[in-house]
N, C-alpha and C positions, 0 to 999 in steps of 0.2 A: 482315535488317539487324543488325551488329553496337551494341550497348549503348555509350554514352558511356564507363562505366566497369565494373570489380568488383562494386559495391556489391550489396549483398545484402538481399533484404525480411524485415523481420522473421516474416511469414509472408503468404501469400498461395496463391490458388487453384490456378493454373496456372505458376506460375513461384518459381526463388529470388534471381531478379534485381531489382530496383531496379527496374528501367527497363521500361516498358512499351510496343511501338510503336501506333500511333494511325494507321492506315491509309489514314484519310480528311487528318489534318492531313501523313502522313508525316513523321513526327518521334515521338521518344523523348519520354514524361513520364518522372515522378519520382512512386515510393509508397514509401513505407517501410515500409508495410504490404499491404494487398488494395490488387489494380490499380482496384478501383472508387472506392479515395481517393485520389489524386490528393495530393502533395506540395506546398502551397504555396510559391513562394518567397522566403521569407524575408530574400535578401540583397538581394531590388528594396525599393527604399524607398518604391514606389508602394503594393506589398503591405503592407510593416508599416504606410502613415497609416491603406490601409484597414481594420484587424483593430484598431487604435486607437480609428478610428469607430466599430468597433463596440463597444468596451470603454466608449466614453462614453456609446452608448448605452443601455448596460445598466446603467452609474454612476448616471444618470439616473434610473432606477425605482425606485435603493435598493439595488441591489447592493452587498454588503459586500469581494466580490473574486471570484477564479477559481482553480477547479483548474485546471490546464495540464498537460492530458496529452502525455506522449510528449517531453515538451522536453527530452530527452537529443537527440532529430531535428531539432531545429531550425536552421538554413543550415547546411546542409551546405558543404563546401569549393567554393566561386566556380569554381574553376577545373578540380574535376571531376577529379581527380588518384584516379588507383588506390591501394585499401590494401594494405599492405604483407602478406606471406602468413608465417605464423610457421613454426616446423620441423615442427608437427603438420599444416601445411597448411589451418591454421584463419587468418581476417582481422583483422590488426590495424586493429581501428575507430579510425584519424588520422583520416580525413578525413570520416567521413559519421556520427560521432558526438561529443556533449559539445562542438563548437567556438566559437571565439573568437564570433564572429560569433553563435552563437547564445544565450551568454548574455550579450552587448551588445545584442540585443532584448529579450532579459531585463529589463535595466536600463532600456531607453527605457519601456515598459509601466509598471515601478515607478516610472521619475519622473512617470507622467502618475499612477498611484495616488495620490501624494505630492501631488498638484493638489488635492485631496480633503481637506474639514475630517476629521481622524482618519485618513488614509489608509486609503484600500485597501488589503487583502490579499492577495497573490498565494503559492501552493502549487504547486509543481512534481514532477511526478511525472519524477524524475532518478535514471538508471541509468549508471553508471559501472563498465568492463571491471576485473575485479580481476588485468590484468597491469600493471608498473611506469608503461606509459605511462597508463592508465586512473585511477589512484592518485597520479598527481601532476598530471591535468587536474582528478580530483573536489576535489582540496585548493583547485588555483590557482580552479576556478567558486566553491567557499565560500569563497574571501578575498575575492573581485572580484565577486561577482553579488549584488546586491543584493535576490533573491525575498527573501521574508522565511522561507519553508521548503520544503524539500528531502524529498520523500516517494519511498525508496531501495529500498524490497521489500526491508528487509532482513529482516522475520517474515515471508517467503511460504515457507518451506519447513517442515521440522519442529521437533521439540524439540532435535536431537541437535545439530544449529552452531546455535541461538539465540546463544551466550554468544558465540561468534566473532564474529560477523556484526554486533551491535549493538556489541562492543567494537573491528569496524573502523570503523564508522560514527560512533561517537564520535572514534576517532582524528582521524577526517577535519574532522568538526563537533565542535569541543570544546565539553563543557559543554550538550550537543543545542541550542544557540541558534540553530540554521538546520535540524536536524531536523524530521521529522514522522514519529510511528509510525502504523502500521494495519497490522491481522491480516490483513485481508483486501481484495480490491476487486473490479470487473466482471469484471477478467482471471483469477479465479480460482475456482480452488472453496471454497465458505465454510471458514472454521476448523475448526469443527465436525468435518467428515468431513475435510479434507485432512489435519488434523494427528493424530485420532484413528480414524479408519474409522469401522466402528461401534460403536466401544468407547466411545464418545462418553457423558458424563453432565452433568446440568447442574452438578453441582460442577467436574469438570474444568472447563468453559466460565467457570464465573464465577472459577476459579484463572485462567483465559487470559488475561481481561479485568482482573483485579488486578494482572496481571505487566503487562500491556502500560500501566496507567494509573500505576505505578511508573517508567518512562522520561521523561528530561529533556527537555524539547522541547514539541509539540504533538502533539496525540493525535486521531486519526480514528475512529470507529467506526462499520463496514460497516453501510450496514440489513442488518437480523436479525439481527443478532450481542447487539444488546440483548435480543432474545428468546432467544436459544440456538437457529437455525435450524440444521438441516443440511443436506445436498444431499438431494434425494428418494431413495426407495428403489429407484425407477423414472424413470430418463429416458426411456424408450421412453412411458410414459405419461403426463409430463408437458409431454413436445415436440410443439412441433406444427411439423414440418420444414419446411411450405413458407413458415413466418413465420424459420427460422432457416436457411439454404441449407447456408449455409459448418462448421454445427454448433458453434459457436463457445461457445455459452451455458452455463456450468457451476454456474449458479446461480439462484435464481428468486427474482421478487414474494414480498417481505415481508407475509406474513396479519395485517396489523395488524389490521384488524378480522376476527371468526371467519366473518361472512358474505363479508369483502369482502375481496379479495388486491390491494393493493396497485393502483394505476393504474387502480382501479375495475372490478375484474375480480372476479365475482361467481361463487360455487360454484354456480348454477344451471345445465344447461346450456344455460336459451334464454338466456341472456346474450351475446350478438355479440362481447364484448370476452372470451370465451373462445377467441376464435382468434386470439387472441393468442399471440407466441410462446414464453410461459414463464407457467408455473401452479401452483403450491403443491398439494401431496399434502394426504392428511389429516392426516400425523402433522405436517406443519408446521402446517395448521391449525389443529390441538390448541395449537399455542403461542403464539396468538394474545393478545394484550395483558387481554382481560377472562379469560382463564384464567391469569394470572400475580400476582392481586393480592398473594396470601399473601406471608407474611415468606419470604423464601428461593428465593425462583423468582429463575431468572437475570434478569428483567425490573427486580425488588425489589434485586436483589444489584449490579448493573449501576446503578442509581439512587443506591445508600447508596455504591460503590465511587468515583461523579464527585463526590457531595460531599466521601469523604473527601481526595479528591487537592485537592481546593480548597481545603481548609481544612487541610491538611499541607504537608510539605515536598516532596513528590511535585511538585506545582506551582510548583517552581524548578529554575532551567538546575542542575544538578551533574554526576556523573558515576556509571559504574557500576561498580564490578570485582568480577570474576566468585571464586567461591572451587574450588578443584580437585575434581572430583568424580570416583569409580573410574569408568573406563571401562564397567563393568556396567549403571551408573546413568545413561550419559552424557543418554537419551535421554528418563530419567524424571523427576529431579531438577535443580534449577535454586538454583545459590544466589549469592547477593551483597550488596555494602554498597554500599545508595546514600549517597551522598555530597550535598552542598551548595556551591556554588561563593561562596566567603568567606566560608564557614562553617564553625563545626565540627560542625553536627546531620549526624549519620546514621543511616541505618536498616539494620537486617538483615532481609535476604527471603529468604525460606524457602519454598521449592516443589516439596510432591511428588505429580507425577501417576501413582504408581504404584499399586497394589494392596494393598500388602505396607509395613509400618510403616519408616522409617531411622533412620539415624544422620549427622548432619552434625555435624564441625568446626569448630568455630570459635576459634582462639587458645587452643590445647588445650581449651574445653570443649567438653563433648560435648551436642549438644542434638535431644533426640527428635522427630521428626515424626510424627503417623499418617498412615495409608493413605490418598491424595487429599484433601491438607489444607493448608494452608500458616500460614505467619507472618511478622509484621512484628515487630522486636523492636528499641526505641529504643536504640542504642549511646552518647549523651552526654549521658545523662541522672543 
């Protein structure tokens, strides 16, 4: 059987089409993902009362809102029209990504939020293609969709385009007022080891976490990252394959307590819920919550870092601009003035994940940093 259309899964088992045939119904579904999810469709309005239902259901118990994963996928194009193919032979995502249609579900969700004494909040994990067409759908959904924030992956890679990547997502969301940052999430490997291997120190991590709690907007933070977890040193010995098929999992149960890993999964091994499919090493376990009390553990640095953003300028919409940094450095050092949106308070941040002592610029002066250290330095004062 041929496919309805182009359309392409973002990954899956056996195929990199969309569309997957159904033997017994004889008929194409719809995945955006593994053919074992199933696409709901979003443009039947029978579907959106029912996913409503269930939103009230959950309003109902106290729920305060919803992450919404994947909602870059939400109704795809009604009529199924093939994407366009660019000169490298790669798909321009028009029709089966970011569409009209699916951030006007968008907004019917938030106006039932809005039904709600204090409304609800809804957080969207939204990916937008960075060619022209991609860049002027991400603009047109932050004028017209009304989520209250937009979670872009724009810190899932390293240090080296940091300063890029959050100064186009500002572009897009001015002021981060429909922003949302996070280091890390399920789809990824923790901060820790993606952005440092195993060069990894808990100063670098609590530097990560100071820079990410500097951005305008609303801020996430992965479990474990308040501890400083990193990935195991062994995934052959903390998988347990036939709980994970697809191999998907790049990240493990947070050892909040030293006995217990998260979701009640106990370092014994007559524990049942060790066949589970993801289990914390020992060095994670080492960094479990009652071994971090001390001043200075990233658990300690991570706690004093959320109140200083609360009681700073860190916790208002501004802006950020980046300061030039030698190409040597691109990957180590991080500098910029945040800013205050109708204001004149700013700060200078200062960040170096290197080894080896710098020099940073600033309006000709010169100001010294040490070896994996950073600063905040009041400019209107």
């Amino acid at each position: 059987p041929i496919p309805p259309n182009n359309w392409e899964a973002i990954w899956s088992r056996d195929t990199n089409s969309a569309w997957w045939w159904n033997k017994e119904r004889q008929q194409f579904y719809m995945h955006s993902f593994d053919y074992s999810m199933p696409t709901l469709n979003l443009n039947n309005r029978a579907t959106q009362n029912a996913i409503l239902d269930v939103a009230k259901y959950w309003f109902s118990l106290g729920v305060d809102g919803f992450r919404l994963d994947a909602a870059t996928h939400y109704a795809p194009d009604p009529q199924l029209r093939n994407n366009p193919i660019d000169e490298n032979g790669e798909q321009i995502h028009i029709y089966d990504y970011n569409t009209v249609g699916g951030y006007k579900f968008l907004n019917r969700l938030k106006a039932l939020c809005d039904t709600y004494p204090g409304s609800k909040k809804l957080l969207a994990e939204y990916h937008y293609t960075k060619d022209p067409h991609g860049i002027r759908r991400g603009k047109h959904v932050a004028k017209f969709c009304t989520c209250d924030a937009f979670f872009t992956n724009a810190l899932n890679n390293g240090l080296t385009d940091i300063a890029e990547r959050i100064s186009e997502d500002l572009a897009i969301y001015p002021y981060g007022e429909k922003l949302n940052w996070a280091l890390s999430n399920h789809d990824m490997e923790r901060a820790a080891t993606r952005i440092f291997g195993r060069n990894y120190t808990p100063e670098k991590l609590i530097m990560l976490t100071s820079l990410l709690l500097t951005l305008p907007g609303s801020i996430c933070i992965y479990q474990g990252e308040e501890l400083g977890l990193p990935n195991p040193k062994s995934f052959k010995k903390c998988k347990n394959p036939k709980r994970d098929p697809l191999n998907i999992w790049t990240n493990f149960n947070s050892p909040w307590d030293a006995s217990r890993a998260g979701f009640a999964m106990s370092s014994k091994r007559s524990d049942p819920s060790r066949k589970m499919a993801l289990r914390p090493d020992k060095e994670q376990y080492a960094l479990a919550v009652e071994n971090q009390a001390a001043k200075g553990s990233v658990l300690s640095e991570t706690k004093r870092l959320i109140t200083e953003r609360k009681n700073g300028i860190f916790d208002q919409y501004g802006d950020v601009k980046f300061l030039p940094i030698s190409p040597e450095n691109k990957d180590k050092v991080i500098a910029y003035v945040r800013t205050v949106k109708d204001s004149d308070e700013k700060m200078l941040c200062l960040y170096n994940f290197s080894d080896e002592d710098c020099t940073i610029i600033y309006e000709c002066a010169q100001i010294e940093l040490k070896a994996t250290s950073y600063k905040h330095i009041r400019l209107d004062l």
